[in-house]
C-alpha positions, 0 to 999 in steps of 0.5 A: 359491463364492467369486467375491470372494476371490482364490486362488493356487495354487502349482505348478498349473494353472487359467487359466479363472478369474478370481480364481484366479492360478496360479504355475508356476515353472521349476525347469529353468532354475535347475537347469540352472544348478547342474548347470553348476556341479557339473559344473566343481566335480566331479572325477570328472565324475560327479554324482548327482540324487536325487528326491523322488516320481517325478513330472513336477514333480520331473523338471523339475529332473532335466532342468535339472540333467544338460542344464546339466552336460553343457553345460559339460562334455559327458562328463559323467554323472548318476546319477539315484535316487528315493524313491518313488512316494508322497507320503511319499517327500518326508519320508523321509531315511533312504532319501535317505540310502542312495540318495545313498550309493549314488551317491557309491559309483558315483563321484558327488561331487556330489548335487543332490537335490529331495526336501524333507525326504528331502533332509536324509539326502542332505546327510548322506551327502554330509556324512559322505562328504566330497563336496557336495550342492546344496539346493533351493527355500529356501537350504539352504547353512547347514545343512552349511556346507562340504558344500553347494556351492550352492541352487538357490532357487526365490523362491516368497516373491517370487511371492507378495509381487506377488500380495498386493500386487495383490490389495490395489491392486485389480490381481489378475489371475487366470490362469497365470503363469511364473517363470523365471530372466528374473523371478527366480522360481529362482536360485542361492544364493551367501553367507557359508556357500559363497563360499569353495567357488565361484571368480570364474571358476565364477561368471562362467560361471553369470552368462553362462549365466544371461543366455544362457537369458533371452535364450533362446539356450540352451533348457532342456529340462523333461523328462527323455526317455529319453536318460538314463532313471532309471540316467544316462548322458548329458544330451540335448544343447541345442538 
């Protein structure tokens, strides 16, 4: 109805019109990252992963975050809880609050949640328990500055900003398009509020398997399979 304008849509797929760009990020890749790194900061080698709605976009991260753990350190494993099935299961911290408390009472020490705001009751149990949790999508390091170890940021703004920016050089191309760790589409968040809690030796470890999954020698998996299913256990092992 509208030939002339031109649409972005985030986190969907249309790729047959022509002034419709659809943004697909790979949240697998920066989660990897983060479970690598909660992982080599964990002392209990038990970590915890809590979803917002149980849906095929969030076990992207769910993926990415238990293969990058049991790579750096194969015995590791990932307690895994979600919300619910519902979109309101996103805005809920009081149930992300009891699912990570659970967690940290299996032993986990460190819980990555992508939950939007459930996540914020993760943060404070992770808070109020004394071990970290991992923030997603925005940085999220200064909101428990000691309690989050890092963000796995997901750079929708920089996707965004490329798209206006063709739009008003007359440059916009419809279609699908993938935003990985290669376009800086996802990252990890380092700054003034985690630096203290990250040594040189985690960060370079980070960095070489950052430039590893661009190069495309470690292949992360994007979907959960059921080596590991919804208690934890084991990640599957990277191809």
């Amino acid at each position: 109805d509208f030939p002339d304008v031109k649409f972005v849509l985030v986190d969907g797929r249309i790729d047959d019109i022509e002034n419709v760009a659809s943004l697909i990020f790979r949240e697998h890749e920066g989660s990897f990252l983060v479970g690598a790194l909660a992982a080599m900061k964990s002392e209990s080698g038990v970590l915890g992963f809590v979803g917002g709605m149980d849906v095929p976009l969030i076990h992207k991260f769910e993926a990415g975050y238990a293969a990058g753990a049991q790579h750096v350190r194969p015995d590791s494993r990932v307690i895994v809880g979600y919300a619910g099935v519902r979109p309101e299961a996103f805005a809920d911290p009081v149930r992300g609050k009891e699912i990570a408390l659970s967690q940290i009472d299996q032993g986990a020490d460190v819980l990555f949640h992508a939950s939007g705001v459930t996540g914020l009751g993760v943060i404070e149990g992770a808070r109020d328990r004394g071990v970290f949790a991992i923030g997603v999508d925005a940085n999220q390091n200064g909101v428990a500055p000691g309690t989050m170890l890092t963000s796995m940021i997901k750079r929708v703004d920089n996707a965004l900003y490329r798209y206006v920016s063709d739009a008003y050089n007359d440059e916009f191309r419809g279609g699908l398009v993938e935003y990985g760790l290669a376009e800086e589409g996802v990252g990890v968040a380092v700054d003034e509020h985690n630096e203290s809690l990250i040594d040189a030796e985690m960060l370079a470890r980070v960095a070489e398997l950052r430039e590893r999954i661009i190069s495309g020698e470690i292949r992360v998996p994007s979907e959960t399979g059921r080596g590991h299913g919804r208690k934890g256990a084991r990640a599957p092992r990277i191809p």
